[in-house]
C-alpha positions in Angstrom: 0.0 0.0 0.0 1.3 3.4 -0.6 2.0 6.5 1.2 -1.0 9.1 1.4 0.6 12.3 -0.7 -0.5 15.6 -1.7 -0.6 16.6 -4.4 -1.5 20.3 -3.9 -4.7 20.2 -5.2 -5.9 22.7 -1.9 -2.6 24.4 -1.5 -2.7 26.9 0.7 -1.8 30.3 0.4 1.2 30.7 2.2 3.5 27.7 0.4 1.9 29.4 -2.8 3.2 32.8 -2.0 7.0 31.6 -1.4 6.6 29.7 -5.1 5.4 33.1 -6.5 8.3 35.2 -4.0 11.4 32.8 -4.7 9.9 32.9 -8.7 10.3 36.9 -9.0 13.3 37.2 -6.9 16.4 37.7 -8.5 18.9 38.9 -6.2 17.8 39.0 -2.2 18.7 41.9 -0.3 17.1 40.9 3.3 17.3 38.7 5.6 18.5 35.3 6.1 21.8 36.0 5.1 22.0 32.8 3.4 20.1 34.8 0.6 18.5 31.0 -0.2 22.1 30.2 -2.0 22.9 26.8 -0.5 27.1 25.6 -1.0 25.7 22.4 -1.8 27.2 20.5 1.1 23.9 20.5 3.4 21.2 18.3 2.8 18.6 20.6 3.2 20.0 23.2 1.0 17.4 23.1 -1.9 15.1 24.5 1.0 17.0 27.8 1.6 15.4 29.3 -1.5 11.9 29.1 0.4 13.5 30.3 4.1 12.2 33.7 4.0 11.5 36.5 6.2 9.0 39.1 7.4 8.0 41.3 4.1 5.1 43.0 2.1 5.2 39.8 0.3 5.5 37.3 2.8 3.2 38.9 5.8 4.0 38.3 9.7 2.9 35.0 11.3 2.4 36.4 14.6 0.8 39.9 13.6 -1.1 38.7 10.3 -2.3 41.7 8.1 -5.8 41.9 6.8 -5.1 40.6 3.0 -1.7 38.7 4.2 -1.3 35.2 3.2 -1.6 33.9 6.6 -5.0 35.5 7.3 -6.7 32.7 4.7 -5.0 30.2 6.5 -5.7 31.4 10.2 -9.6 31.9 8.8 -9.4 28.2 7.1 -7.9 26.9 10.2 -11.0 28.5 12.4 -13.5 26.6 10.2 -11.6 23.6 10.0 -11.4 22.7 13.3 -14.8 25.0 14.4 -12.8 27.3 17.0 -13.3 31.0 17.7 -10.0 30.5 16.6 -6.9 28.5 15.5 -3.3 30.3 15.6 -0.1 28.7 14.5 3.5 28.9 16.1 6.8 28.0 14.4 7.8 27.3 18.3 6.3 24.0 19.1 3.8 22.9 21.8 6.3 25.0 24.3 5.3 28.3 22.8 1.2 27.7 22.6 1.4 26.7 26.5 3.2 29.5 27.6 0.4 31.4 25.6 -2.2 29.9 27.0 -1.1 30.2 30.3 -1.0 33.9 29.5 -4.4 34.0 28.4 -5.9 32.9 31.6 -3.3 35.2 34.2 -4.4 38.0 31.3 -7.8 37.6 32.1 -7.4 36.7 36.4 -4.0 38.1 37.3 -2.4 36.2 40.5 -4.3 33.5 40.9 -2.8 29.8 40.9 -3.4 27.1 38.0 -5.1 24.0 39.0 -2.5 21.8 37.5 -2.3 18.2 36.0 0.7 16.6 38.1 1.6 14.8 34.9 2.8 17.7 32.8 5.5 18.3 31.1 8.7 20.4 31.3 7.6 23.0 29.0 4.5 23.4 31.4 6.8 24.2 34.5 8.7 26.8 32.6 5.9 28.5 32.2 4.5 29.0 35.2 7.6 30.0 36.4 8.4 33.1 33.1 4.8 34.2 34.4 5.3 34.0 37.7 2.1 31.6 38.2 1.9 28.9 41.1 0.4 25.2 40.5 -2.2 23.7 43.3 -1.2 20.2 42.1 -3.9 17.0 41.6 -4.2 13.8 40.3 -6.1 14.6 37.1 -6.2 10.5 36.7 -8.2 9.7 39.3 -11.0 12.8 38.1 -14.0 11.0 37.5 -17.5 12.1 37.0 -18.3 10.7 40.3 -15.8 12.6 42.2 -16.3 16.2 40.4 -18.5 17.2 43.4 -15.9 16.0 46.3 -13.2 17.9 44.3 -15.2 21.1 43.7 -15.8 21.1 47.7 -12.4 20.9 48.2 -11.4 23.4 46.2 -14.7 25.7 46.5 -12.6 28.3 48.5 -10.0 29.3 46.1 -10.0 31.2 42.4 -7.8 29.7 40.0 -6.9 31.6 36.4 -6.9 27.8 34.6 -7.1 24.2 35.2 -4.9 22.2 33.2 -4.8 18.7 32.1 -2.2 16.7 29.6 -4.3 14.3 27.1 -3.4 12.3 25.3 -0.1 11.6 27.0 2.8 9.9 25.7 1.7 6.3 26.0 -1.7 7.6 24.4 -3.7 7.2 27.5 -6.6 10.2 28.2 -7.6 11.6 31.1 -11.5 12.2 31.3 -12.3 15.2 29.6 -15.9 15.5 29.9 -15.4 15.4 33.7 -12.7 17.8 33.6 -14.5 20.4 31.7 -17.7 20.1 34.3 -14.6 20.4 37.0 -13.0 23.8 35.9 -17.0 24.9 34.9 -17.8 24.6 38.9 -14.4 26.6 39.6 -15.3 29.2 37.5 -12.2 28.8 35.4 -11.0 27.6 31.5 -9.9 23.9 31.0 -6.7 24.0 29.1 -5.3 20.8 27.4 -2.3 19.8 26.0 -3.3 17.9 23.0 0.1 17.4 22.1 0.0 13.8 21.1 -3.2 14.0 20.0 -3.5 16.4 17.0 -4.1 13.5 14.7 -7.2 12.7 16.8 -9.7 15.3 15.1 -9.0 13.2 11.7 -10.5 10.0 12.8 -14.0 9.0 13.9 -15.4 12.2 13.4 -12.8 13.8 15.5 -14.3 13.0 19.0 -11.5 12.0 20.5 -10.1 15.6 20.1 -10.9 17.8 23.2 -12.2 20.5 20.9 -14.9 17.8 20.3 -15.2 17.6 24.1 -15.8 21.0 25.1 -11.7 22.4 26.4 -12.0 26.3 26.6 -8.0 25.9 25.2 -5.8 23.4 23.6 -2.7 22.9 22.0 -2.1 20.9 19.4 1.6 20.2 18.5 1.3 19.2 15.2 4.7 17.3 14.0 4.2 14.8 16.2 2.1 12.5 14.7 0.7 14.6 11.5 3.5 15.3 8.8 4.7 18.5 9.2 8.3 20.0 10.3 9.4 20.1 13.7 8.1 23.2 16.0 4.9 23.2 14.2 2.2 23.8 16.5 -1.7 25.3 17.0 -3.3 26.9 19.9 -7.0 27.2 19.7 -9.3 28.8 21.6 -12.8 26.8 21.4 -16.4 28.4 20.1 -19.2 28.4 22.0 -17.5 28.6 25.7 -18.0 31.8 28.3 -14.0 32.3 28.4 -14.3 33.3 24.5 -10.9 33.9 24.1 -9.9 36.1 20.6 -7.2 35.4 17.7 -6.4 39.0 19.0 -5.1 37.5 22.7 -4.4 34.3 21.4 -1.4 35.7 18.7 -0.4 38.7 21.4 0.1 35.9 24.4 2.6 34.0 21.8 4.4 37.1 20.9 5.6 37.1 24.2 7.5 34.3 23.8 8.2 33.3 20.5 11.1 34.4 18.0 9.8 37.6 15.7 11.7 35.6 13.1 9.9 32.6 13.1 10.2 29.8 10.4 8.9 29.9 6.9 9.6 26.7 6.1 7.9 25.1 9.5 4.7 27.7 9.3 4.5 26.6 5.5 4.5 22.7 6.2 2.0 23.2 8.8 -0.3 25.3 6.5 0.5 22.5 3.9 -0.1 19.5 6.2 -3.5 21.0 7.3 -5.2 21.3 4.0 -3.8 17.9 3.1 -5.7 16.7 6.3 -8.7 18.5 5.4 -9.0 16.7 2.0 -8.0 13.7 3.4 -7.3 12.9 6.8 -9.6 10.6 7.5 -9.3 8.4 4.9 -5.5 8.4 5.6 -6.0 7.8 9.0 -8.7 4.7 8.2 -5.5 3.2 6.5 -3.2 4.0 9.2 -5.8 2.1 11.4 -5.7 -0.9 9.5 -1.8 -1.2 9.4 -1.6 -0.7 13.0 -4.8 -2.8 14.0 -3.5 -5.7 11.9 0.5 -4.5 13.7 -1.3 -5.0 16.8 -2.7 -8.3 16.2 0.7 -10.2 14.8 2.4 -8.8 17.7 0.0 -10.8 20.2 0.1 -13.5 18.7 3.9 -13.4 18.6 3.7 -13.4 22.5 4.2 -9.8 22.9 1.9 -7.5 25.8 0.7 -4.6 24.5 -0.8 -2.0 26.3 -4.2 -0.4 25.8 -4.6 2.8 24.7 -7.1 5.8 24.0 -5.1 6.5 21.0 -5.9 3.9 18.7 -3.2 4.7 16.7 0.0 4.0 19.4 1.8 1.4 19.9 3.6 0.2 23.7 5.0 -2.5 24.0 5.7 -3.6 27.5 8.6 -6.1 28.0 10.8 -7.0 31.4 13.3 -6.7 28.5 12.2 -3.5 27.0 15.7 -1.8 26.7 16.7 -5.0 24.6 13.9 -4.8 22.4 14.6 -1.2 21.9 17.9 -1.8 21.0 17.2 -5.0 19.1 15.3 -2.8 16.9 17.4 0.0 16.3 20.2 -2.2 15.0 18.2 -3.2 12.3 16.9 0.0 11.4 13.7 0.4 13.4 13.5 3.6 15.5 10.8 3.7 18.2 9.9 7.0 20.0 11.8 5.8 23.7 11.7 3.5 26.2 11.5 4.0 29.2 12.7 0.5 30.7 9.6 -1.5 30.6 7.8 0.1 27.9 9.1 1.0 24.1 6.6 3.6 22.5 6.1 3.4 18.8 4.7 6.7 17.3 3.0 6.1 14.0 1.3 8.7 11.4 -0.3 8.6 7.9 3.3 9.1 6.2 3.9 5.3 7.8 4.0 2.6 5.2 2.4 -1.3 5.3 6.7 -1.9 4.3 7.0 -0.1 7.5 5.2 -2.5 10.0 6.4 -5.5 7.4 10.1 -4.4 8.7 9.1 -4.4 12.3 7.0 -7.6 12.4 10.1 -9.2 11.1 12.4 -8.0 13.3 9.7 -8.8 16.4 9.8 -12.3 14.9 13.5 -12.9 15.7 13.0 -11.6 19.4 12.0 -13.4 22.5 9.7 -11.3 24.2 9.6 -11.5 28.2 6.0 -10.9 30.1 6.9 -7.4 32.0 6.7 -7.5 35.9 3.7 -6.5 37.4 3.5 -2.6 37.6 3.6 -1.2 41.5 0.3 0.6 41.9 0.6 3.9 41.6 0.4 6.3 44.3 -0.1 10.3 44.1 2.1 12.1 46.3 3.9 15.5 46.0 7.8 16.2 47.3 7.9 19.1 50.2 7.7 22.2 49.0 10.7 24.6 50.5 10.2 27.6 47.1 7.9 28.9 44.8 8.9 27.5 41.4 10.1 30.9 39.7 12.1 31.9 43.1 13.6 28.4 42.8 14.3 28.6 39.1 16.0 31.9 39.4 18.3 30.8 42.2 21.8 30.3 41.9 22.3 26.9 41.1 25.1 23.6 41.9 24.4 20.7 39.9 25.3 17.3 42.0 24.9 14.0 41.6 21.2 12.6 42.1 22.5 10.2 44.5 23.4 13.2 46.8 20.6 15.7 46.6 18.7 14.0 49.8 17.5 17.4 51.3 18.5 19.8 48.9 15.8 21.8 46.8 15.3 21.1 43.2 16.2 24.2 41.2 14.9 22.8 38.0 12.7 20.4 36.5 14.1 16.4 37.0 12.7 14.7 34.9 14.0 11.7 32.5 13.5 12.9 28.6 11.6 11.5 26.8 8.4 11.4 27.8 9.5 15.1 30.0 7.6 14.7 32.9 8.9 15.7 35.9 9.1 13.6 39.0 10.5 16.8 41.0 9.7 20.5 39.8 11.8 23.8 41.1 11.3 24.2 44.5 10.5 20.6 45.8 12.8 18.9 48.2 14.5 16.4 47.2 13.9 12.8 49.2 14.6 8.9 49.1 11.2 8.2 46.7 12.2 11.2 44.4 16.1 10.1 44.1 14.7 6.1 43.9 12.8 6.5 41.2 15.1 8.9 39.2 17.8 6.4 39.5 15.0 3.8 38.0 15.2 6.0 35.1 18.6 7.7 34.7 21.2 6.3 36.6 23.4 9.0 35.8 21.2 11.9 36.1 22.7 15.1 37.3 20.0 17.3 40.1 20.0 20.9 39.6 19.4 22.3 42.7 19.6 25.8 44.4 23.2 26.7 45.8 23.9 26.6 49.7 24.9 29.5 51.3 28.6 29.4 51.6 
């Protein structure tokens, strides 16, 4: 079966505008200074011509004008996904949190996030740049049954957001639906990070996607598992909520922390990638589905344990010798997402081919897989805090050995990469559990941690 190409029959306007730009111009007097003249030793140098910057011609991605090539593909975007609005950023996932986050202490100023425990690194950095504190929960254990005990709990405090990470990077969903009646009774938005999710709106009708499921924000970082170019990302802000938030807040919270150079070449893949999804995502994704369904089946029958997902589309396998797999695998050409030791993730997208999972179902053949040990139940608890995360961050810092941080207080995110989720964040005390299970991870690790007074 074939790869799923496009052919540019709904090209959008901004890859057309650098074919008209890099047709008419004969000599380039702006910026890059690469002029898009490659020395032919790169492999990417037949790109150059198209990496362009900020001019009449080309608009400004972060401050679209009103007949700029980027406001057609902001107002596509908006009726593609049915948001009050859909803004791109050339800086990744990291970029449309920190925005988002901006958003919501914009509109409340000073009050706390209610914060998913399992988030990731770029979520701690920005609380910190804005100076926001986390009120930490278990966003795993929210059920629909338990929205009432949590509300009471929390019924005496204002918070500017609650935030939640869904699909994470095993593919497994927290309860949206229960989240969104959560942060309705606190008076504040639900922001998700969709990051591993973005392919979820083209399949099934797109229910899956928390758009579909009522979010007030969510981030969608595109390359990961649609084909566009690294640092592609969306934030949207949904229809139809009482937050309402505006493509006018939306692209002045990024411009806070993006580059006011940003990418051509990513924003142009990501425009590309999107009307190639709009004409046919779905039926890309029904034959992704089948590849990995009939994946999934040959690997169980070949012994292997694979574990359930929300995303239909992911594949973990869980082995007591996962790191071997991994490797195995790698030597012969197949490169998985990470493992993290008893788990190897396997990211797949529509640009996957059936000679794809033919390679890896060979390879699995000539492996022995091992049963994985029973997991330890898990168990939510939270490291003292001794700082606020943006005093901790700004510290000076020593960086030690892990083995020998008992006691001392985390001055930046520990956390074993991939997946990026912290076990300690700035301003948590080290202990024994936080240092055990670090060492479970990355033996090696080095702490960051805030320097003693001499």
């Amino acid at each position: 079966m074939s790869v799923c190409c496009y052919n540019g029959s709904m090209k959008d306007s901004v890859t057309r505008a650098l074919n008209d730009y890099t047709a008419r111009a004969k000599a380039r007097f702006h910026m890059p200074g690469h002029k898009g003249r490659g020395a032919g030793l790169l492999p990417f140098d037949s790109a150059l011509t198209f990496d362009v910057t900020e001019l009449d011609l080309t608009d400004n991605l972060y401050s679209p004008s009103g007949g700029g090539i980027f406001r057609a593909e902001l107002d596509f975007l908006r009726s593609l996904y049915g948001t009050a609005a859909t803004v791109i950023t050339a800086g990744g996932a990291t970029s449309a949190v920190c925005a988002a986050f901006a958003c919501c202490a914009r509109r409340a100023p000073g009050l706390p996030v209610l914060c998913d425990r399992k988030a990731h690194i770029s979520v701690i950095n920005a609380l910190a740049l804005l100076g926001l504190e986390p009120v930490w929960f278990n966003a795993g254990a929210l059920a629909r049954d338990n929205i009432g005990e949590l509300s009471e709990k929390y019924a005496n405090m204002k918070f500017s957001a609650v935030f939640v990470t869904s699909p994470d990077y095993y593919g497994q969903a927290r309860d949206i639906s229960a989240l969104v009646k959560l942060a309705e009774t606190l008076g504040a938005p639900l922001v998700v990070d969709n990051s591993h999710g973005s392919h979820l709106l083209f399949y099934d009708g797109g229910r899956l996607h928390p758009l579909r499921q009522s979010a007030a924000l969510v981030i969608d970082s595109i390359h990961k598992t649609l084909p566009a170019l690294t640092g592609a990302a969306l934030l949207h802000a949904a229809r139809d909520t009482r937050f309402a938030f505006t493509e006018d807040e939306l692209l002045s919270a990024l411009r806070l922390f993006v580059s006011t150079s940003p990418s051509y070449l990513i924003s142009s893949s990501a425009c590309a990638c999107l009307r190639e999804m709009a004409e046919r995502g779905d039926h890309a994704h029904a034959r992704l589905l089948a590849l990995v369904s009939d994946a999934r089946e040959k690997l169980l029958a070949l012994g292997y344990t694979l574990e359930l997902s929300y995303d239909p589309f992911r594949l973990c396998i869980s082995d007591k010798k996962a790191r071997l797999l991994y490797d195995f695998l790698a030597e012969r050409g197949i490169v998985c997402e990470f493992c993290d030791g008893r788990t190897v993730v396997l990211l797949t997208s529509v640009r996957n081919t059936a000679g794809d999972f033919e390679l890896l179902l060979d390879a699995c053949r000539h492996f022995s897989p091992t049963p994985p040990k029973p997991e330890k139940p898990y168990v939510f608890r939270l490291p003292m805090r001794a700082l606020p995360i943006r005093d901790a961050m700004l510290a000076p810092q020593e960086h030690i050995p892990v083995t020998e941080a008992n006691g001392r207080t985390a001055a930046a995110p520990a956390a074993p990469y991939p997946p990026g989720i912290p076990v300690i964040v700035p301003g948590e005390v080290f202990d024994s559990d936080v240092i055990s299970t670090l060492m479970d991870y990355a033996p090696a690790m080095t702490a960051i941690v805030t320097a003693q007074e001499s």
